[in-house]
C-alpha positions as a Markdown table, in Angstrom:
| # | Residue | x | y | z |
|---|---|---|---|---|
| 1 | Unk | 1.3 | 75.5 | 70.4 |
| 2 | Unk | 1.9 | 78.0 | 73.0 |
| 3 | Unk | 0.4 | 81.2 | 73.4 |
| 4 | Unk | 3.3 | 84.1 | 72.4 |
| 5 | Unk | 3.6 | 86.2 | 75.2 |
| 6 | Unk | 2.7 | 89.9 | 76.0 |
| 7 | Unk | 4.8 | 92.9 | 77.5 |
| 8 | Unk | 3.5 | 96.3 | 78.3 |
| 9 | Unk | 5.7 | 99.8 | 77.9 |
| 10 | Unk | 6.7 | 101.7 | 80.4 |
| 11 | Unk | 5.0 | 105.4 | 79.0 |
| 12 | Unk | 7.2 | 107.3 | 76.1 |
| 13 | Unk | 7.1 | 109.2 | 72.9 |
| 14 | Unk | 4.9 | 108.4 | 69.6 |
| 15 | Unk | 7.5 | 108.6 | 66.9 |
| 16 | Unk | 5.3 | 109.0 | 63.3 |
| 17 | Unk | 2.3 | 107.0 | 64.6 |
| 18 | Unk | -0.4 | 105.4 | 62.5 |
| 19 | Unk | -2.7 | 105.0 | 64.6 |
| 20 | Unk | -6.2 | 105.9 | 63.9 |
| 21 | Unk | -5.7 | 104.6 | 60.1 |
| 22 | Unk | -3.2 | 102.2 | 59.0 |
| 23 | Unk | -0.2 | 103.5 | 56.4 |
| 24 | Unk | -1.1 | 101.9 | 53.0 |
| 25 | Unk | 2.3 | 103.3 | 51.4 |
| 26 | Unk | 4.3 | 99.8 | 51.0 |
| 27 | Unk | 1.7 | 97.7 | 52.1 |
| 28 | Unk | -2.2 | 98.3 | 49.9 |
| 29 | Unk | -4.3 | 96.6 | 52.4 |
| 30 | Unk | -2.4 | 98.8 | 55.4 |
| 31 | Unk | -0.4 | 98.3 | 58.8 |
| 32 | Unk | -0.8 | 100.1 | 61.9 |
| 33 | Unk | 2.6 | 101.3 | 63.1 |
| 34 | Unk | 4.1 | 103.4 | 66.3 |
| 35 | Unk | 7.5 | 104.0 | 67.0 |
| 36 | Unk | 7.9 | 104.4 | 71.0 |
| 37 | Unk | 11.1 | 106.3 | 72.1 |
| 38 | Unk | 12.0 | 105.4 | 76.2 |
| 39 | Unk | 15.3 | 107.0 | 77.7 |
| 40 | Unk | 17.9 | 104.1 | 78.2 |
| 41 | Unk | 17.2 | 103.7 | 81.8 |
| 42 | Unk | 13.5 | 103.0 | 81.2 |
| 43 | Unk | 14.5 | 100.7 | 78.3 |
| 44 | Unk | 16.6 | 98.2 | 80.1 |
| 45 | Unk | 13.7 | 96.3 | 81.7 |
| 46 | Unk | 11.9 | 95.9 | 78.9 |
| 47 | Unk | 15.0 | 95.1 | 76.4 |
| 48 | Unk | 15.6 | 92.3 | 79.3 |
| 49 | Unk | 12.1 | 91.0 | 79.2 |
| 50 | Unk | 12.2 | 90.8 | 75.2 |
| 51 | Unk | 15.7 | 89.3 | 75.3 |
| 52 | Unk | 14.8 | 86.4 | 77.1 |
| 53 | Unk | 11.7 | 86.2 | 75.4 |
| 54 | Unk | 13.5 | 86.1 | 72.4 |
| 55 | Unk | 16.6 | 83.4 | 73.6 |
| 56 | Unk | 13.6 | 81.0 | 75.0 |
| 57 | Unk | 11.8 | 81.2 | 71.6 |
| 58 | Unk | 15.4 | 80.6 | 69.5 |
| 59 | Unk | 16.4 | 77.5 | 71.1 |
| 60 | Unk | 12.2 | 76.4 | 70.7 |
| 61 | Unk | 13.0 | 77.0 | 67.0 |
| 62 | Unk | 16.8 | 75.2 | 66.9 |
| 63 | Unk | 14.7 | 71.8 | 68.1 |
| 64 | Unk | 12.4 | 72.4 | 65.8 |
| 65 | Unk | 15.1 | 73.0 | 62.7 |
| 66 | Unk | 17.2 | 70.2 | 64.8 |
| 67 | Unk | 19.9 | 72.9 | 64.1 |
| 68 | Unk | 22.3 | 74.2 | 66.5 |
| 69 | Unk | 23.1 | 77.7 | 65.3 |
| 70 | Unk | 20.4 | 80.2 | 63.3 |
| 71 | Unk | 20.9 | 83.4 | 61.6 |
| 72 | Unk | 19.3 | 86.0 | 63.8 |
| 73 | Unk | 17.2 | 89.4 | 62.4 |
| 74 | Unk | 17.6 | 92.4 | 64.1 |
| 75 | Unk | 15.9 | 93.2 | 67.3 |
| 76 | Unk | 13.1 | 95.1 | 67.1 |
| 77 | Unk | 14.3 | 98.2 | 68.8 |
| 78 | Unk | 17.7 | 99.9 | 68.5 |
| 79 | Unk | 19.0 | 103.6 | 69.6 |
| 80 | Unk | 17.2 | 106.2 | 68.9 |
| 81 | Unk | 17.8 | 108.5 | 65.4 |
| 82 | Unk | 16.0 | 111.7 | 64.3 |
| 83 | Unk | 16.1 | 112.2 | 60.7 |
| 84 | Unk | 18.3 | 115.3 | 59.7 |
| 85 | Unk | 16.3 | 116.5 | 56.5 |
| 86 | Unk | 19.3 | 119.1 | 55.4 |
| 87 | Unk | 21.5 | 116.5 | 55.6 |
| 88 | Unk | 19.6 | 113.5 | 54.6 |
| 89 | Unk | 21.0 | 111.4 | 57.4 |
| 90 | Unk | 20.0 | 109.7 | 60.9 |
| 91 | Unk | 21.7 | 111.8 | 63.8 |
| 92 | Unk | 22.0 | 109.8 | 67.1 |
| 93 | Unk | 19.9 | 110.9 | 69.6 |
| 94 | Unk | 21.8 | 110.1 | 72.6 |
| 95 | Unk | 20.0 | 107.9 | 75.9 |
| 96 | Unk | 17.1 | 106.8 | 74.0 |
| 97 | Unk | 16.2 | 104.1 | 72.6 |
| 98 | Unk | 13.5 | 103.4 | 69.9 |
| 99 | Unk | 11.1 | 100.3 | 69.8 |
| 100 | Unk | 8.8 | 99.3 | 66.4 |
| 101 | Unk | 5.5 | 98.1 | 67.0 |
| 102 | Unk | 2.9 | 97.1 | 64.0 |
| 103 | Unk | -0.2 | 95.2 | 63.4 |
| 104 | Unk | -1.2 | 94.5 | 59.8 |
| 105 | Unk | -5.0 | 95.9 | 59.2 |
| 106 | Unk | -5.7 | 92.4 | 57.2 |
| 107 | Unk | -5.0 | 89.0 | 58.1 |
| 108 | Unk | -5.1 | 86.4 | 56.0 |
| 109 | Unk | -5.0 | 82.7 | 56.3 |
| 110 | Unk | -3.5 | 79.7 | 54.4 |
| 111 | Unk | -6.9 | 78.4 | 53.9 |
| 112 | Unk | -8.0 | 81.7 | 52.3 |
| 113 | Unk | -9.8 | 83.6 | 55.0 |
| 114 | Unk | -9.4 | 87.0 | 55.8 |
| 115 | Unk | -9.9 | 89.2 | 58.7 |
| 116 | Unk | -10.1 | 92.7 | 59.4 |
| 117 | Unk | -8.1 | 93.8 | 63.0 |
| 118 | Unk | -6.7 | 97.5 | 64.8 |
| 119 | Unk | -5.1 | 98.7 | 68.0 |
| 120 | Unk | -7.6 | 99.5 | 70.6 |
| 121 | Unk | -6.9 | 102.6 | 71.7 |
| 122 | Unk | -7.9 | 104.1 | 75.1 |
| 123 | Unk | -7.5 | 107.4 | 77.1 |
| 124 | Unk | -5.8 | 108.0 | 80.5 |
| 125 | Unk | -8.8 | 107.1 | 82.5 |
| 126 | Unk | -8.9 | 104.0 | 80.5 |
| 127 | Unk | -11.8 | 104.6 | 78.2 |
| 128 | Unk | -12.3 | 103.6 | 74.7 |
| 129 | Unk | -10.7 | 105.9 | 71.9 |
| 130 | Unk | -13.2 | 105.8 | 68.7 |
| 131 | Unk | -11.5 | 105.5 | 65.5 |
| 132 | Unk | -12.6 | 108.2 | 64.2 |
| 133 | Unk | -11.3 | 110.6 | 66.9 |
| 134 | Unk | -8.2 | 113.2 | 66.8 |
| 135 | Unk | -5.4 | 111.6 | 65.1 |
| 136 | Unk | -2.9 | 110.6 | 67.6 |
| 137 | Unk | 0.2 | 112.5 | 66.4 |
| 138 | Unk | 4.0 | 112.5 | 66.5 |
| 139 | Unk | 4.7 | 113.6 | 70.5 |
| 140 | Unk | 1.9 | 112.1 | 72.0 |
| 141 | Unk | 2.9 | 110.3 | 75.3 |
| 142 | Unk | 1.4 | 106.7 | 75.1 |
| 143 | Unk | 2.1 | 103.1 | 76.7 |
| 144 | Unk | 1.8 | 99.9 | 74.4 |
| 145 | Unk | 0.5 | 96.6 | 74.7 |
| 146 | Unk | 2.4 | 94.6 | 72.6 |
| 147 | Unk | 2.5 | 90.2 | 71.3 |
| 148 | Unk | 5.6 | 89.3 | 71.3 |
| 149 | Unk | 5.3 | 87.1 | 68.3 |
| 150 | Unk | 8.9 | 85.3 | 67.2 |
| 151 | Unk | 8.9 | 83.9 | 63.4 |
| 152 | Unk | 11.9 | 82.4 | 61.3 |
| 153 | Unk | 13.0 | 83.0 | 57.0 |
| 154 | Unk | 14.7 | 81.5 | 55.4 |
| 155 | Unk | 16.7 | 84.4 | 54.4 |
| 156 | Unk | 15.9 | 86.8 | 57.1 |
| 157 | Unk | 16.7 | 84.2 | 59.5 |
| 158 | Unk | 15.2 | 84.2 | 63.4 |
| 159 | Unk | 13.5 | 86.9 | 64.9 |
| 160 | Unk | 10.6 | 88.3 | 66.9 |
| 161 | Unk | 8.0 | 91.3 | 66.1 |
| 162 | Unk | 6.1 | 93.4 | 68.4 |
| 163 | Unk | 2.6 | 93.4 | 67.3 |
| 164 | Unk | 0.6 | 96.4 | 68.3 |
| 165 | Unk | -2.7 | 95.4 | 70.4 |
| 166 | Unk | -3.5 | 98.6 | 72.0 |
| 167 | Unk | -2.5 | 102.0 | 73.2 |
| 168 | Unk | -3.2 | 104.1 | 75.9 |
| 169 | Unk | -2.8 | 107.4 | 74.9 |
| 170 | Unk | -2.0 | 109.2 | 77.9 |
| 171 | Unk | -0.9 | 113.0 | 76.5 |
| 172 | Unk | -2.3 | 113.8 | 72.9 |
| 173 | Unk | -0.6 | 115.8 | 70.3 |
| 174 | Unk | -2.6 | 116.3 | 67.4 |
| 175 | Unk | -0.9 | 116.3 | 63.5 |
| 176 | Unk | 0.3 | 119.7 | 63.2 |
| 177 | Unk | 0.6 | 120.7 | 67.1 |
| 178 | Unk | 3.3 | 122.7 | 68.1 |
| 179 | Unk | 4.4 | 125.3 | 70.3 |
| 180 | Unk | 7.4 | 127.1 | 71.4 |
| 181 | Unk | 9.8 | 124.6 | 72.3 |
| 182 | Unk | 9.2 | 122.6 | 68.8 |
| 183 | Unk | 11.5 | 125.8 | 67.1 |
| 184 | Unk | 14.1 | 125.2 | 69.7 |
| 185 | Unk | 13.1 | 128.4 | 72.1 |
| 186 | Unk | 13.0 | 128.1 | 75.8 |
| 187 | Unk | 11.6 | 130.2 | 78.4 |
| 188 | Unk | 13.3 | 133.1 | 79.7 |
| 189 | Unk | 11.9 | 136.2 | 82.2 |
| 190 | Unk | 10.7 | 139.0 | 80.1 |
| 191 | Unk | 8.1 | 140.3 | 77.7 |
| 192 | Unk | 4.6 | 137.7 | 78.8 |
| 193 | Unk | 1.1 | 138.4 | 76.4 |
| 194 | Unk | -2.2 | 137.3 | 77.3 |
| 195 | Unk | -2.3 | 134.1 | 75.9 |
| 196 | Unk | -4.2 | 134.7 | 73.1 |
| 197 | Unk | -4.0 | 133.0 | 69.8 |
| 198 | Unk | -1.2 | 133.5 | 67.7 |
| 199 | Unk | -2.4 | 136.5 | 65.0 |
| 200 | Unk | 0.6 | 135.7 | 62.4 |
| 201 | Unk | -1.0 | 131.8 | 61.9 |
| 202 | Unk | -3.2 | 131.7 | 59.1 |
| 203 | Unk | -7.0 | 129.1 | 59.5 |
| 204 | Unk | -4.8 | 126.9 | 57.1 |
| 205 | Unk | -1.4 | 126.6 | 58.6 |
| 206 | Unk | -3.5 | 126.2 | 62.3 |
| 207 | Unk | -5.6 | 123.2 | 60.2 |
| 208 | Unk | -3.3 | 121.8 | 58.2 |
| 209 | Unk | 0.5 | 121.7 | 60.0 |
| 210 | Unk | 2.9 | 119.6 | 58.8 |
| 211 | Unk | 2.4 | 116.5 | 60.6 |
| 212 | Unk | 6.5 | 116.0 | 61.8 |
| 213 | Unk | 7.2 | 114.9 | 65.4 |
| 214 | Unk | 6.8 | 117.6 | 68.1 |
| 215 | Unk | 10.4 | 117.5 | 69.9 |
């Protein structure tokens, strides 16, 4: 059995990561998930890369099936969407492109053993990012170190997965982080304060936020 192969991302945007704790909401024992947004041009290397990855690990599988043809599962990444909450609809976001990485928090054998795994995470300077840290939140600028790991179904047919093996968070946004430019405001000359806190946010809206995606 060969080993699957391993790709790291050029640096982009955490899209809703789960990070620090895995998201139990269709899954009860968890999965860590990040979705990475790159603009198109820094995509194409790394859509290349997966591509072949993925056409060497097909035709591995035809032999195997002694098949010529396969049904094929998406790819793992397609053009970017923000979610328009008004409308209830994805609204392109054009010259970006959105990959979906995950790593289930147990795994569990055939033969009835279990294990516990995460992503390591680590800083810019490359150290170690304990668990229990500041959440990384939606915004944060991170790479990813990713398995490539192809599988087949029956009814899904043939695909590959990008399992999550560890970040490197190089620009942290915490849940509930914002600032100007999140309510669509830019700079312009004119009226500059100190710099001091915002007076009008309450302890409980600083604490708390709302946990949505910084841009």
């Amino acid at each position: 059995m060969t080993k699957n192969e391993t790709v790291v991302t050029p640096k982009g945007t955490a899209i809703f990561p789960t990070l620090n704790e895995p998201d139990k909401k269709f899954n009860p024992e968890g999965t860590y998930k990040v979705t990475l947004r790159l603009t198109e041009e820094e995509a194409a290397p790394l859509i290349a890369k997966l591509t072949k990855i993925h056409s060497e690990a097909q035709a591995v599988e035809l032999k195997k099936l002694g098949k010529k043809n396969i049904k094929l599962a998406p790819m793992p990444w397609a053009d970017a969407t923000n979610y328009d909450k008004e409308t209830e609809t994805k609204v392109p976001v054009d010259g970006f492109v959105d990959f979906k990485f995950s790593l289930k928090a147990v795994v569990k054998t055939k033969a009835g053993k279990s294990w516990e795994q995460r992503p390591m995470l680590f800083d810019a300077k490359l150290n170690p990012i304990p668990a229990d840290s500041d959440k990384v939140g939606g915004g944060s600028v991170i790479r990813v170190n990713a398995e490539v790991y192809p599988w087949f179904s029956a009814s899904l047919g043939f695909g590959i997965s990008l399992r999550c093996r560890s970040v490197q968070v190089l620009e942290l946004k915490t849940y509930g982080s914002k600032d100007a430019t999140s309510f669509g405001f830019s700079a312009e000359d004119g009226y500059e304060t100190d710099g001091e806190a915002n007076p009008f946010a309450s302890k409980e809206q600083a604490a708390v936020g709302d946990g949505s995606p910084d841009f």
